[in-house]
NUTI-513179 format. One record per residue (C-alpha): x, z, y; residue in three letters; residue number from 1. Coordinates in Angstrom, 1 decimal. Each point is the difference from the previous one (the first is absolute). Example, Ala and Ser with C-alpha at 12.3 -4.5 7.8 and 13.67 -1.06 7.14 Angstrom:
<sites>
@xx:12.3; zz:7.8; yy:-4.5; type:ALA; seq:1 $
@xx:1.4; zz:-0.7; yy:3.4; type:SER; seq:2 $
</sites>
This chain:
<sites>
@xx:0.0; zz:0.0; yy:0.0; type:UNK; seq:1 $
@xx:1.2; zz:-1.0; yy:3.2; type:UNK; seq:2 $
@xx:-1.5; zz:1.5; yy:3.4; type:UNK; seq:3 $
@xx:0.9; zz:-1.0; yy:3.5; type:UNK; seq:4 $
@xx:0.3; zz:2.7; yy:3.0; type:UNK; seq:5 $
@xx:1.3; zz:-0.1; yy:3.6; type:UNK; seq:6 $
@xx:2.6; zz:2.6; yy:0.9; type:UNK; seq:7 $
@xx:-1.0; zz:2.5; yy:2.5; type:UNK; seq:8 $
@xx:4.0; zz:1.3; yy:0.3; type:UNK; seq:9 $
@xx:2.7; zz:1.1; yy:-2.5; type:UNK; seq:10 $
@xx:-0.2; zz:3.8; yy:-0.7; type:UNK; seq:11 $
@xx:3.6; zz:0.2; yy:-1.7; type:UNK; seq:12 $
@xx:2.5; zz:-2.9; yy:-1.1; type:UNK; seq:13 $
@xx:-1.7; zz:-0.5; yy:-3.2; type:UNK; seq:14 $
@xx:-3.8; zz:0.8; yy:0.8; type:UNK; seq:15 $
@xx:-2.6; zz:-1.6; yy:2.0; type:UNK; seq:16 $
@xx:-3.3; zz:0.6; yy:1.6; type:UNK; seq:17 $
@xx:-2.8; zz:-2.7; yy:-0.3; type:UNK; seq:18 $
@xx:-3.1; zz:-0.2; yy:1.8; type:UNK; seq:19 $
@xx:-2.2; zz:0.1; yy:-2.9; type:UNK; seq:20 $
@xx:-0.2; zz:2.3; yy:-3.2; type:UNK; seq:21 $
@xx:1.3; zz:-0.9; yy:-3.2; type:UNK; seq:22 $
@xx:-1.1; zz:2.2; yy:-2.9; type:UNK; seq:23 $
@xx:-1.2; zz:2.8; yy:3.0; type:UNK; seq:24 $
@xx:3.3; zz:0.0; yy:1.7; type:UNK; seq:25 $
@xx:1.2; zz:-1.9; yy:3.0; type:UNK; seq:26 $
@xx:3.9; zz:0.5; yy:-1.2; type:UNK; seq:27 $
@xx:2.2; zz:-2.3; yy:-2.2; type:UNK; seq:28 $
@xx:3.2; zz:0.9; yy:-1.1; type:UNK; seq:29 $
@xx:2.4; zz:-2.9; yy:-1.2; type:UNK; seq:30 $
@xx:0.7; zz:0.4; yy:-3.2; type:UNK; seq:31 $
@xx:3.7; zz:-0.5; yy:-1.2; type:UNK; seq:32 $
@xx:1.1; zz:0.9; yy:3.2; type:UNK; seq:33 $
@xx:2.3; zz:2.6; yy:0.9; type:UNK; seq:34 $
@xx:0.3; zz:0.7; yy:4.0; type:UNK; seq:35 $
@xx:1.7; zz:2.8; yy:1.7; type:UNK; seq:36 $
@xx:-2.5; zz:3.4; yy:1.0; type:UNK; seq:37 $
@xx:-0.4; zz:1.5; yy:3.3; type:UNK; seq:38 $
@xx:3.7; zz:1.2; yy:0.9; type:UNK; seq:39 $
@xx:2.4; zz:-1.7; yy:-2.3; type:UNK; seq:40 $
@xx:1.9; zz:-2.8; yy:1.3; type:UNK; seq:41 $
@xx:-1.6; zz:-3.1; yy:0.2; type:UNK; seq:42 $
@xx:-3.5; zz:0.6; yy:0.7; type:UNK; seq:43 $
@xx:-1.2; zz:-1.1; yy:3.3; type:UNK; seq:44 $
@xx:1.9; zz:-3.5; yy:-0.7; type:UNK; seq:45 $
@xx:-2.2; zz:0.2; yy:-3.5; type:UNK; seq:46 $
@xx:-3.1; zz:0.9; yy:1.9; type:UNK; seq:47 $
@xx:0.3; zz:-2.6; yy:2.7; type:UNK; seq:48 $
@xx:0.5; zz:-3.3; yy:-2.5; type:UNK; seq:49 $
@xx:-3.5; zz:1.5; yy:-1.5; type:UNK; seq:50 $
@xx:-1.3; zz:0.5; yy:2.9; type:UNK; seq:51 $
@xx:0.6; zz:-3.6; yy:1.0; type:UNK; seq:52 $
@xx:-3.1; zz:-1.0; yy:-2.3; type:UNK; seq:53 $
@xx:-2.2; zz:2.1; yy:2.5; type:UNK; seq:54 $
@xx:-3.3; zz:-2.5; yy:0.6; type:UNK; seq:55 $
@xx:0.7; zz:-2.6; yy:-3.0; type:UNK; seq:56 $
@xx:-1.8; zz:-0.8; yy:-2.7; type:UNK; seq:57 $
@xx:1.6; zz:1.2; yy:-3.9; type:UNK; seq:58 $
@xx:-0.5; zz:-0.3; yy:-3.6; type:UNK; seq:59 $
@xx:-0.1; zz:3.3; yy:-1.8; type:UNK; seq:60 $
@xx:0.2; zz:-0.2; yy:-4.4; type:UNK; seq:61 $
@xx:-1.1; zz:3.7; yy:-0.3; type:UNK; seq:62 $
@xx:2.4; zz:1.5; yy:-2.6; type:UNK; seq:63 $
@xx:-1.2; zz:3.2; yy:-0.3; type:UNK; seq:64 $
@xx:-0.4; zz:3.4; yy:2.6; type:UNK; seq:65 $
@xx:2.1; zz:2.6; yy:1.3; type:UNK; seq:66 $
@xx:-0.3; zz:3.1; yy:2.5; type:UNK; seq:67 $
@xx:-3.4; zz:-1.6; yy:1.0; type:UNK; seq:68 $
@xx:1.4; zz:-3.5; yy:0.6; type:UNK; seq:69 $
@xx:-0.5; zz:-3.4; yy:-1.7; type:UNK; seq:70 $
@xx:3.4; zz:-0.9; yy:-2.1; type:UNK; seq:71 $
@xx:0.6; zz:-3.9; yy:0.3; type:UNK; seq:72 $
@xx:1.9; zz:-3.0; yy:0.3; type:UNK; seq:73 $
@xx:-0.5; zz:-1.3; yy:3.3; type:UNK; seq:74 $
@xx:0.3; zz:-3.6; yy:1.4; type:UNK; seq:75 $
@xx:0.1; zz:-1.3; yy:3.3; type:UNK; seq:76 $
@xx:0.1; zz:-3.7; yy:0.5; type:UNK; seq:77 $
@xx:0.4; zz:-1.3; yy:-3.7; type:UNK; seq:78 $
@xx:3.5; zz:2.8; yy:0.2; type:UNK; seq:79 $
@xx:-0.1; zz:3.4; yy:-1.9; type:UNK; seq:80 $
@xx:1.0; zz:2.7; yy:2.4; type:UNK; seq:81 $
@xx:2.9; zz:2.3; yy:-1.5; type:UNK; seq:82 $
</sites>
């Protein structure tokens, strides 16, 4: 099953807030992906190449859920996101 979602903003480097629920939550954590957390080194730079899908359109392949979020492999323009 593939469902498409706009990005309201990047929450973290690896998850992602959409505008619309899937499976009664609004956030979708990539899955495979590892990013820095709040403090280490690297995470604003993490954040801000996320955060650059603000507005557009993606394609989510639900994988699964964790910590209340959607677990998937995420594509944006035909490109998985890693």
């Amino acid at each position: 099953m593939t469902i498409q979602r706009k990005v309201k903003r990047a929450v973290d480097g690896d998850t992602l807030e959409v505008g619309t629920k899937i499976q009664g939550t609004n956030y979708i954590r990539i899955a495979n992906m590892d990013a820095p957390e709040r403090g280490e080194r690297g995470y604003s730079s993490a954040k801000n190449k996320l955060n650059s899908l603000s507005g557009e359109t993606i394609t989510i392949v639900p994988k699964g859920r964790s910590y209340n979020r959607v677990v998937a492999d995420v594509r944006y323009n035909g490109k998985k996101i890693r």
